[in-house]
N, C-alpha and C positions, 0 to 999 in steps of 0.2 A: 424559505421553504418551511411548513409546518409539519409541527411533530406528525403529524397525523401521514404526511408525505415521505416521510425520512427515513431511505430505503437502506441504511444497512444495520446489520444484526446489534449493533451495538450505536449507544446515545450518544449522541453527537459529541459530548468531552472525554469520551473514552482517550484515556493514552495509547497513541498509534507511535510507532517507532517510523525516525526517519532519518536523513543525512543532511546534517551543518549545508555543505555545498548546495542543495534544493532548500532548504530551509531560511537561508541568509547568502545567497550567491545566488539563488534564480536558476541552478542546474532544474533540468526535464527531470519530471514521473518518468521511469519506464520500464518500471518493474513493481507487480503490487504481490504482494504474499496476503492469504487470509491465514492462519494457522489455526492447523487440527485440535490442537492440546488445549490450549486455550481463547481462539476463537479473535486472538489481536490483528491487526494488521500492521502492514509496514510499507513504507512507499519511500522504495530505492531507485537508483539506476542501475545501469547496464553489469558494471563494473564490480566487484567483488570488494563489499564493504566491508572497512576497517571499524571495527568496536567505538572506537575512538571518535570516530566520524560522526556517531551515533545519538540522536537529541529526540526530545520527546516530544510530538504533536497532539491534538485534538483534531479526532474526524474533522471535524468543521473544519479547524484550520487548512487541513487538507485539502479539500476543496476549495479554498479561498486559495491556494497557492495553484489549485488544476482543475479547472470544476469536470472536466473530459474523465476523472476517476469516477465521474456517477455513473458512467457508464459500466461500470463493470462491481458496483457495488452489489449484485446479488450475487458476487461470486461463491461461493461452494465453500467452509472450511477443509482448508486441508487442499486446496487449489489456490494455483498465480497465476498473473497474465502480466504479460509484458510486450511491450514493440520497441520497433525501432529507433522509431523518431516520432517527437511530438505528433508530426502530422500522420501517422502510422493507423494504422487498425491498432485493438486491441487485440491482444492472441492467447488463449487460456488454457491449461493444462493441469490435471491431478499433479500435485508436489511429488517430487519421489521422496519415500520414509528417510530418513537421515537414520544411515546406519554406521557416523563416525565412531559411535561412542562402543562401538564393541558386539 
């Protein structure tokens, strides 16, 4: 794919956050976050990720482990989208604010 084609808001070596288990076990995308604050993304599962679990990708790599994420690479900062299973739609929503912190 050339630069000139390369649809998301950030260069292709961008640090993107992902999960050990999709990373190096072949677990499914099926959860993508853009973030508001700073504009990164993260390409999780289903399941409610542990810190820990946590390793660093390249856009590119990204898609080299799903290329089915191009599909949803104009997503919105500050929106995710997620399905169920690989063979799934993509399903996309405004993130709600993270109001842990007080």
């Amino acid at each position: 794919m050339s630069d000139e084609r390369w649809p998301f808001d950030q260069p292709r070596n961008c640090a993107s956050i992902s999960l050990r288990s999709i990373v190096f076990e072949g677990a499914p995308i099926l959860h993508i976050t853009h973030d508001l604050d700073d504009h990164s993304w993260q390409f999780l599962g289903l399941d409610d990720a542990r810190e820990a679990d946590a390793c660093v990708i390249s856009l590119e790599q990204a898609i080299a482990l799903d290329p089915s994420i191009l599909e949803v690479a104009d997503l919105a900062p500050g929106w995710h989208a997620w399905r169920s299973a690989v063979e799934a739609p993509w399903c996309r929503a405004e993130s709600r604010p993270d109001t842990s912190n007080g």
